[in-house]
C-alpha positions as a Python dict, from the first residue, in 0.01 Angstrom:
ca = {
    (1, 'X'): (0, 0, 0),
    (2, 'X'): (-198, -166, -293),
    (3, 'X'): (-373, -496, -185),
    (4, 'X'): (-255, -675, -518),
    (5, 'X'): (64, -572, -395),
    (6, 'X'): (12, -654, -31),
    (7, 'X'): (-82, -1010, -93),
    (8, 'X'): (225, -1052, -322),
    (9, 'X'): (508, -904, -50),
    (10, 'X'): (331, -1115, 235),
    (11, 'X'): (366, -1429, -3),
    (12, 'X'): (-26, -1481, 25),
    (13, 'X'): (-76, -1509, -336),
    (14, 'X'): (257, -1541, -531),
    (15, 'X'): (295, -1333, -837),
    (16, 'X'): (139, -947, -854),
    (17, 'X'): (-22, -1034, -1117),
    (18, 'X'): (-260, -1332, -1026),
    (19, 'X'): (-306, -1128, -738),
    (20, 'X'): (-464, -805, -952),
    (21, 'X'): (-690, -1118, -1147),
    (22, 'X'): (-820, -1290, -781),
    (23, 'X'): (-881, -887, -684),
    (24, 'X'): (-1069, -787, -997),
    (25, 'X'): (-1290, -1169, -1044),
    (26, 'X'): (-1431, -1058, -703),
    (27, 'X'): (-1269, -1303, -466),
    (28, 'X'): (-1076, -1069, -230),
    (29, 'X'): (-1301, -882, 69),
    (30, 'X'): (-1148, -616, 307),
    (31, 'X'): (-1313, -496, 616),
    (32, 'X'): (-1605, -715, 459),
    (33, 'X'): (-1650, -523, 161),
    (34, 'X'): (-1520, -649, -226),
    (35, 'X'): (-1177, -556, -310),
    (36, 'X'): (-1064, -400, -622),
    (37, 'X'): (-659, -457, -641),
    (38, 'X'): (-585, -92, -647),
    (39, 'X'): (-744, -70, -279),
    (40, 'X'): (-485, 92, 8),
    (41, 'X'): (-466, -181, 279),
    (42, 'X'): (-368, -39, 635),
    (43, 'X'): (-245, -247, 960),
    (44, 'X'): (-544, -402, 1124),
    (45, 'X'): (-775, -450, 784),
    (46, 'X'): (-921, -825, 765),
    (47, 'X'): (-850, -961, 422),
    (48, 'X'): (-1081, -1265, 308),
    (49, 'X'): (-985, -1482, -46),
    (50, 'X'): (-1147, -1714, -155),
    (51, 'X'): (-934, -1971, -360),
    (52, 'X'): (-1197, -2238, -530),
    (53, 'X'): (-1252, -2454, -251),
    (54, 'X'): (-1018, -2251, 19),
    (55, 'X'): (-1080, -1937, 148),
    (56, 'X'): (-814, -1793, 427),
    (57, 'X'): (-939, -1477, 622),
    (58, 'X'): (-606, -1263, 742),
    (59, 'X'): (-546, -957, 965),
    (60, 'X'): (-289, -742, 854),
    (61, 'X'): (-51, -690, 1136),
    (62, 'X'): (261, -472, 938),
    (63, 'X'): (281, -365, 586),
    (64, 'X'): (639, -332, 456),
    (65, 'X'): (720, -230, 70),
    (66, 'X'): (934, -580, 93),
    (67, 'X'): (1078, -816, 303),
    (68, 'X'): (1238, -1150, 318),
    (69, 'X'): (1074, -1467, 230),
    (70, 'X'): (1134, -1625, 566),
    (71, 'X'): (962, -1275, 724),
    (72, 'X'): (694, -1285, 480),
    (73, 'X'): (398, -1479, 757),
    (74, 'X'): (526, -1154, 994),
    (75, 'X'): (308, -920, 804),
    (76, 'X'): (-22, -1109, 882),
    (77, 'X'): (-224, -1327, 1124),
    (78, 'X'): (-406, -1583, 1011),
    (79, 'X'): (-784, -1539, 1160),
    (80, 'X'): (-912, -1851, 930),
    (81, 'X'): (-816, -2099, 675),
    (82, 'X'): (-1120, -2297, 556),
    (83, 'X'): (-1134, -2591, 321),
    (84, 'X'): (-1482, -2598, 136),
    (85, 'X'): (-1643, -2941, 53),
    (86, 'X'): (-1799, -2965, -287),
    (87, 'X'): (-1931, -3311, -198),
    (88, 'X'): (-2209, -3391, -14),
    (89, 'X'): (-2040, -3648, 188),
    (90, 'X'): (-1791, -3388, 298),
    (91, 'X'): (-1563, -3524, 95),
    (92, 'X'): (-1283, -3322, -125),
}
């Protein structure tokens, strides 16, 4: 499966297409390597996105053409969620 359309089935990123634009600016890594939106994603590939000062790291557990909303978080573990400071106090 796509990852622009992975992260849009799984509910990471919303809509397919702000997925394919976080893909293409650069801000998606697989496996540790930069992500182009037309990559094929497979169970057990670590997904990093970085989302201004957030960046969640996932491992893909299932991948499903669709699902339900409330089975959405069943297609991936969360390995990370990191909030980024931009102040030097620590502050947000």
């Amino acid at each position: 499966m796509r990852l622009d359309k992975f992260l849009k089935v799984s509910r990471v990123i919303k809509r397919r297409t702000l997925a394919k634009e976080v893909c293409n600016r650069g801000q998606v890594t697989v496996n540790d390597r930069r992500a182009k939106a037309g990559l094929e994603v497979k169970e057990g590939d670590t997904v990093s996105i970085s989302f201004g000062n957030r960046n969640l790291t996932i491992r893909i557990v299932e991948v499903k053409e669709s699902v339900p909303a409330k089975m959405a978080k069943e297609l991936y573990e969360v390995l990370a969620d990191l909030r980024v400071s931009n102040d030097e106090n620590g502050e947000f």
